[in-house]
C-alpha positions as CSV (number, residue, x, y, z in Angstrom):
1,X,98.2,111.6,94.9
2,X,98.9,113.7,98.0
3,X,97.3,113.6,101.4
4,X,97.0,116.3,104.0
5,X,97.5,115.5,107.6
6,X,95.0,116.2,109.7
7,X,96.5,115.3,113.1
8,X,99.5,117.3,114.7
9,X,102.8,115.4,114.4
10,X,102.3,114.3,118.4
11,X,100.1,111.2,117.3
12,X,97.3,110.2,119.6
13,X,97.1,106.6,120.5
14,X,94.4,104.0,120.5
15,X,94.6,100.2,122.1
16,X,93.4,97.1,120.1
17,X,92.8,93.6,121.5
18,X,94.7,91.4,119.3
19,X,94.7,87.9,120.5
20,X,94.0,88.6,123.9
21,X,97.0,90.8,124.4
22,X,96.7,95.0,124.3
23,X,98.6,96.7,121.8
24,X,98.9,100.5,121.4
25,X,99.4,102.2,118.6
26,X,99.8,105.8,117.0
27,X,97.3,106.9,115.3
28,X,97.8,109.6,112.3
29,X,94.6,111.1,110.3
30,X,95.0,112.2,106.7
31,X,92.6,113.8,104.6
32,X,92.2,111.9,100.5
33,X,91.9,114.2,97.5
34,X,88.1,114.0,98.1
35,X,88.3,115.4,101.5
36,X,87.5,111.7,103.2
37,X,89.3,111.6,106.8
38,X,91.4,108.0,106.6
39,X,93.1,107.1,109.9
40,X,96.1,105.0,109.5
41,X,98.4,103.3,112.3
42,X,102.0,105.1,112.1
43,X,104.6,103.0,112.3
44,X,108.0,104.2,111.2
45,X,109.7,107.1,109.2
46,X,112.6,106.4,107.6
47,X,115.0,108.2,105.2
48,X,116.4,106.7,101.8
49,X,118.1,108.2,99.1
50,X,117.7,111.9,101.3
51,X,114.2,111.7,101.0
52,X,111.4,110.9,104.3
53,X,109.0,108.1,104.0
54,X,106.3,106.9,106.4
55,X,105.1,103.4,106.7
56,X,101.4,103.2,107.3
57,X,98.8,100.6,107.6
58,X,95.2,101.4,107.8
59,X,94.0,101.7,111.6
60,X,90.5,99.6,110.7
61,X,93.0,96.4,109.5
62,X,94.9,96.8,112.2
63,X,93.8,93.6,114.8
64,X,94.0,91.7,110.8
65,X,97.0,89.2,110.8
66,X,96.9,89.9,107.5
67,X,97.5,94.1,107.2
68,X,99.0,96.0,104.0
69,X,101.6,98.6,105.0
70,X,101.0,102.2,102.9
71,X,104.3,103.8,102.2
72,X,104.0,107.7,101.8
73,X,106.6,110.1,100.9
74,X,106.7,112.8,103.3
75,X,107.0,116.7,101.6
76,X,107.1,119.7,103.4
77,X,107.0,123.1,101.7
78,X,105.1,126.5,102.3
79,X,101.9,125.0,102.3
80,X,102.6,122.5,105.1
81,X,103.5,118.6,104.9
82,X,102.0,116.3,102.5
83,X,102.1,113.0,102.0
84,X,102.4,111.5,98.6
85,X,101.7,108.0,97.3
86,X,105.0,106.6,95.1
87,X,104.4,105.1,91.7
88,X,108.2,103.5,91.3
89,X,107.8,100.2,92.4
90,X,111.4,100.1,92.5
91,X,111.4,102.9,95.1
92,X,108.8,101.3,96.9
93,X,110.4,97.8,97.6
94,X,114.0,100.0,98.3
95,X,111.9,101.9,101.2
96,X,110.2,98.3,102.4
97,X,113.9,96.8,102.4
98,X,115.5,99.8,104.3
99,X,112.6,99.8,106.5
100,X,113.3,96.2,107.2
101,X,116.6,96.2,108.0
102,X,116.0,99.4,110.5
103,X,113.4,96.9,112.3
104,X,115.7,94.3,112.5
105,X,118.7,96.6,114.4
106,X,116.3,97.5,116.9
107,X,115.5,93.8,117.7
């Protein structure tokens, strides 16, 4: 399954109170396969294996302790970008790891 974006790649930004402490995050809406608008929290691209993934988490579990990250394939071609949901779970825990260790350089 592939989603359109709806938002321009300059993402807008909203603020949640999480534990008494403002966070502000990026905020990227994509349109489902049955035209519903989803808005999820960007928070990282990263490349693997030549290929451009975004990790997501859905913007209403956001101030959860708890949150699910979505990992999308991003695809570009004549029709625009598109991201794509991955059904290789192997892909999809190589992605988390590389995303990981990118989170831990920039600590």
């Amino acid at each position: 399954m592939c989603l359109a974006a709806t938002a321009k790649p300059d993402l807008w930004e909203i603020s949640v109170d999480k534990n008494e402490r403002e966070y502000e995050y990026d905020i990227i809406t994509l349109t489902d396969s049955e035209g519903q608008d989803v808005d999820f929290v960007y928070i990282a691209t990263i490349e693997h294996m030549g290929r451009e993934f975004c990790i997501l988490v859905d913007a209403e579990e956001i101030a959860n302790s708890d949150n699910e990250a979505t990992i999308l394939e991003i695809i570009e071609d004549e029709d625009g970008v598109q991201y794509c949901g991955i059904d290789d779970i192997n892909l999809l825990n190589a992605v988390f790891e590389a995303y990981k260790e990118e989170a831990e350089k920039e600590e």
